[in-house]
Residue frames as qw, qx, qy, qz and C-alpha x, y, z in Angstrom:
[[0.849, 0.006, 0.444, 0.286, -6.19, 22.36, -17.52],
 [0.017, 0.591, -0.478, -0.650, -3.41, 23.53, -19.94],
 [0.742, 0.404, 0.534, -0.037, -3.54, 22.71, -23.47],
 [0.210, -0.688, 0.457, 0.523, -0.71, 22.51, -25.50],
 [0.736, 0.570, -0.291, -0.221, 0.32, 21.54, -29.15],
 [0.896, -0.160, 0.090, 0.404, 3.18, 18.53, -29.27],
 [0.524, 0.675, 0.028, 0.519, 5.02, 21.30, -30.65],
 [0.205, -0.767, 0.291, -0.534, 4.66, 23.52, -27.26],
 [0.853, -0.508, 0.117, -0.013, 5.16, 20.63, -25.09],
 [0.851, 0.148, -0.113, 0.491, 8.58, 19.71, -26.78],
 [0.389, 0.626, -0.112, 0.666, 9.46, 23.50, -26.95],
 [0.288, -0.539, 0.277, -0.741, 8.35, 23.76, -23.43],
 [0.788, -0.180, -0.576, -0.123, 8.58, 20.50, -22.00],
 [0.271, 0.252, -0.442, 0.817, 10.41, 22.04, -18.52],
 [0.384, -0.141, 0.167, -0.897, 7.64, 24.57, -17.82],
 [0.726, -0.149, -0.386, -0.550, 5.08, 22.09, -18.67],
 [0.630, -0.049, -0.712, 0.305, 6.76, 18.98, -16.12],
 [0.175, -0.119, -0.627, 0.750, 6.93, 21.60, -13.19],
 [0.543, -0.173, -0.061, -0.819, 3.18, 22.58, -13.92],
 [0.734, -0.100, -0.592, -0.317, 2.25, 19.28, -13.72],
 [0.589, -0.199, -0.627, 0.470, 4.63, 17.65, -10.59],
 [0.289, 0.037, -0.407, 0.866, 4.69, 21.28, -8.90],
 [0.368, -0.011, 0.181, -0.912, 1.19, 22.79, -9.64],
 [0.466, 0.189, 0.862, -0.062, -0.59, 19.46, -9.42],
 [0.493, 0.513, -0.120, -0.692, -2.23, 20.76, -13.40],
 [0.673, 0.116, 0.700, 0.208, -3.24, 18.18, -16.01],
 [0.021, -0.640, 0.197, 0.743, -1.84, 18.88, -19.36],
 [0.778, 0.412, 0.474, -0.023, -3.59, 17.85, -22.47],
 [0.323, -0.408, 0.683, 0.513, -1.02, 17.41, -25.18],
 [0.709, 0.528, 0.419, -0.209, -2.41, 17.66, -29.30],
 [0.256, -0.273, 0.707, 0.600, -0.78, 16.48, -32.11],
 [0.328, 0.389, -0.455, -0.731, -2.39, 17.20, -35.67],
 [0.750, 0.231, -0.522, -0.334, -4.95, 14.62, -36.89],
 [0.357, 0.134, -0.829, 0.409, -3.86, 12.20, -33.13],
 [0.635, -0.572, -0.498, -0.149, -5.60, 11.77, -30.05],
 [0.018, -0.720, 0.392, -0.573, -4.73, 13.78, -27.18],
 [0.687, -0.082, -0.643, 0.328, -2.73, 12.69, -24.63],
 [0.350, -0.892, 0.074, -0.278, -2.28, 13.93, -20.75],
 [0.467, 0.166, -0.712, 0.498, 0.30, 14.50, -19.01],
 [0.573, -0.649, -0.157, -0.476, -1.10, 14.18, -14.94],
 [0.103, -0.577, 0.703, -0.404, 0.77, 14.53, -11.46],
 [0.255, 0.103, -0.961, 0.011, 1.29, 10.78, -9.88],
 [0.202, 0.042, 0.762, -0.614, -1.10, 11.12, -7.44],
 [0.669, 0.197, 0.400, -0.595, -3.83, 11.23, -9.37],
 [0.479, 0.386, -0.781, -0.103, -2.21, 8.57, -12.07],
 [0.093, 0.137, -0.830, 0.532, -2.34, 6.43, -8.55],
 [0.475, 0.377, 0.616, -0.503, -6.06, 6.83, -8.13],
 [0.609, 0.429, -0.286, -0.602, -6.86, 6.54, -11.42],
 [0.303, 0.276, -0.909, 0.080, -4.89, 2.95, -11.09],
 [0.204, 0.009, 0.880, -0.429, -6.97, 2.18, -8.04],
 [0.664, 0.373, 0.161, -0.628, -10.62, 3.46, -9.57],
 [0.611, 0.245, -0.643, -0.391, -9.58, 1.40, -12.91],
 [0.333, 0.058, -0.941, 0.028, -8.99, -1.94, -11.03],
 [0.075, 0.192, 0.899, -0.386, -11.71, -1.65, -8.75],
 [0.615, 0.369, -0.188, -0.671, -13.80, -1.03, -11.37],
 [0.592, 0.229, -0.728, -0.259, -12.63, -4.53, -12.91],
 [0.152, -0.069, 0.850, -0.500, -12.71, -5.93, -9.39],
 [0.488, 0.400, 0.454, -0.629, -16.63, -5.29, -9.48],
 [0.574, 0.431, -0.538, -0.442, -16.80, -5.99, -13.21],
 [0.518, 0.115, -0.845, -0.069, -15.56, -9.85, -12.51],
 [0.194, 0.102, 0.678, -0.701, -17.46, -9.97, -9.25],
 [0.667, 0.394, 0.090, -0.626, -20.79, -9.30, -11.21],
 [0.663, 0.294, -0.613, -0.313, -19.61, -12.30, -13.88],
 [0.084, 0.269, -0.935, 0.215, -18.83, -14.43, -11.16],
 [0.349, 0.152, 0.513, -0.769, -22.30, -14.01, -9.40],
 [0.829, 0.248, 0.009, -0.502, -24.18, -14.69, -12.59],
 [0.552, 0.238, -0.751, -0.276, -22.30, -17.57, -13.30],
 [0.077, 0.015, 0.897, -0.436, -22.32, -19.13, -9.53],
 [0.501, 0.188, 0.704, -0.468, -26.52, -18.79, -10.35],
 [0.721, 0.300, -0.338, -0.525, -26.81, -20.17, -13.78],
 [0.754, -0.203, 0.510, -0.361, -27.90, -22.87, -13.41],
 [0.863, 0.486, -0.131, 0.046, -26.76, -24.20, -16.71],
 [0.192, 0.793, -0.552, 0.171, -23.17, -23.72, -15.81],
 [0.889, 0.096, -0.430, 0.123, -21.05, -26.67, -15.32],
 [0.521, -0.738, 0.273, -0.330, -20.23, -27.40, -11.85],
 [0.738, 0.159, -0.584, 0.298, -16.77, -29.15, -10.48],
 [0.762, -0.640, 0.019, 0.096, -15.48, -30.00, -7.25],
 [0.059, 0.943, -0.324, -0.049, -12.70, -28.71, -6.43],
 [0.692, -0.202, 0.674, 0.165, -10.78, -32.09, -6.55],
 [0.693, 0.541, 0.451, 0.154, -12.32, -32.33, -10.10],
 [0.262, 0.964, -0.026, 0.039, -10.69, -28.86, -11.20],
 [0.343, -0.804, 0.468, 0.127, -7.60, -29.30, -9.53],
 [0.787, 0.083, 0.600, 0.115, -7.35, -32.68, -11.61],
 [0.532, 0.769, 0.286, 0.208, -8.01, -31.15, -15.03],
 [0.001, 0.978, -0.207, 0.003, -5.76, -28.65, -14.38],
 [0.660, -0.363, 0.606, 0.255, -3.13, -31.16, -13.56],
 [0.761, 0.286, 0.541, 0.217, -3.80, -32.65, -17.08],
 [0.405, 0.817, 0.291, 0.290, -3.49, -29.59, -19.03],
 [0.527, -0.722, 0.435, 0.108, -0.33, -28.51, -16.73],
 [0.699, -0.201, 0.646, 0.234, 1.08, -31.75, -18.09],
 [0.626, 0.635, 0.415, 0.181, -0.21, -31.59, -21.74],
 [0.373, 0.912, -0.148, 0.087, 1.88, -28.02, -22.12],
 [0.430, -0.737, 0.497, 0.158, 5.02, -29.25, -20.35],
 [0.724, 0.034, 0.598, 0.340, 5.27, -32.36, -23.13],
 [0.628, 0.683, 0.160, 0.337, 4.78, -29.77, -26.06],
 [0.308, -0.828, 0.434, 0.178, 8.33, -27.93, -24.34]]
């Protein structure tokens, strides 16, 4: 991985793009006293996109699961949700 100042990336912001798109390289970018950014060819942008969300996928899976067995959790029918939802549908269309 390269590892440039914001200074070399500006002064060398060419070289650095066709390292990145051409030699698939990830380029960590530091600015004085900042977190460092990357710059990183799409493809793996693109799987990073997929790993994040199916990370959250499995994240709200696992909340769903414990809520479907607590047993404390309030339980509607779907007639009963769709109802409420109506009401509260309606309730923001009158404050328009």
């Amino acid at each position: 991985m390269w590892s440039l100042s914001s200074q070399e990336a500006e002064n060398n912001f060419t070289d650095a793009l066709n390292h990145v798109t051409c030699d698939l390289e990830h380029i960590k970018i530091q600015q004085p006293g900042q977190e460092p950014v990357y710059m990183i060819p799409a493809v793996d942008y693109e799987l990073f996109i997929k790993l994040l969300e199916e990370a959250e996928d499995k994240i709200d899976i696992e909340e769903a699961d414990k809520r479907m067995n607590d047993n404390e959790q309030e339980r509607l029918t779907f007639e009963q949700f769709f109802n409420e939802l109506e009401v509260e549908s309606e309730s923001l269309q009158n404050r328009i």
